[in-house]
C-alpha positions in Angstrom: -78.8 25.0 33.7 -78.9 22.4 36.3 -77.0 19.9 34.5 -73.8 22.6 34.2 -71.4 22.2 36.6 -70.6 24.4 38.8 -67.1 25.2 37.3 -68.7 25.3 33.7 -71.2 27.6 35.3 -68.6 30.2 35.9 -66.6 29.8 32.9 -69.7 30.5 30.9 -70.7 33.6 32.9 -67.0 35.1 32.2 -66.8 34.0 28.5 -70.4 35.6 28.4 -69.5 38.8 30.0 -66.2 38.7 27.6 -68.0 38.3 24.3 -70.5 41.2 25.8 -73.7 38.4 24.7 -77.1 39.8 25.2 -77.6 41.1 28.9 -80.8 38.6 29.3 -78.8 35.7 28.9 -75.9 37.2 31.3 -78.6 37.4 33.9 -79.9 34.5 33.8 -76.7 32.7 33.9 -76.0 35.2 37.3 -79.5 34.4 38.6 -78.0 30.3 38.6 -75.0 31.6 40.0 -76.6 33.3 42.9 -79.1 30.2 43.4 -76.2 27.9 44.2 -74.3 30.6 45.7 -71.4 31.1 43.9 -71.7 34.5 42.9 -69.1 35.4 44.9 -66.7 33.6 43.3 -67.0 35.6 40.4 -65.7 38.2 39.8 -68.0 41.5 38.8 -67.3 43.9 36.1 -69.3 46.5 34.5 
């Protein structure tokens, strides 16, 4: 995960949360997200 940008980061959790991929993975691309602080450039959904 480190080797994602930050950008591609984001785009991944969106496309993820679009294609409705297994919630495990969701999370653990959010966990990165929160790590370096960029969850809040997300936006949620449930």
């Amino acid at each position: 995960m480190e080797q994602l940008s930050d950008e591609l980061l984001i785009e991944t959790y969106r496309k993820a949360l679009d294609l409705n991929l297994n919630q495990d993975f969701i999370d653990l691309i959010y966990k990165e997200l929160y790590k370096r602080s960029l969850h809040d450039r997300v936006k949620l959904t449930s």
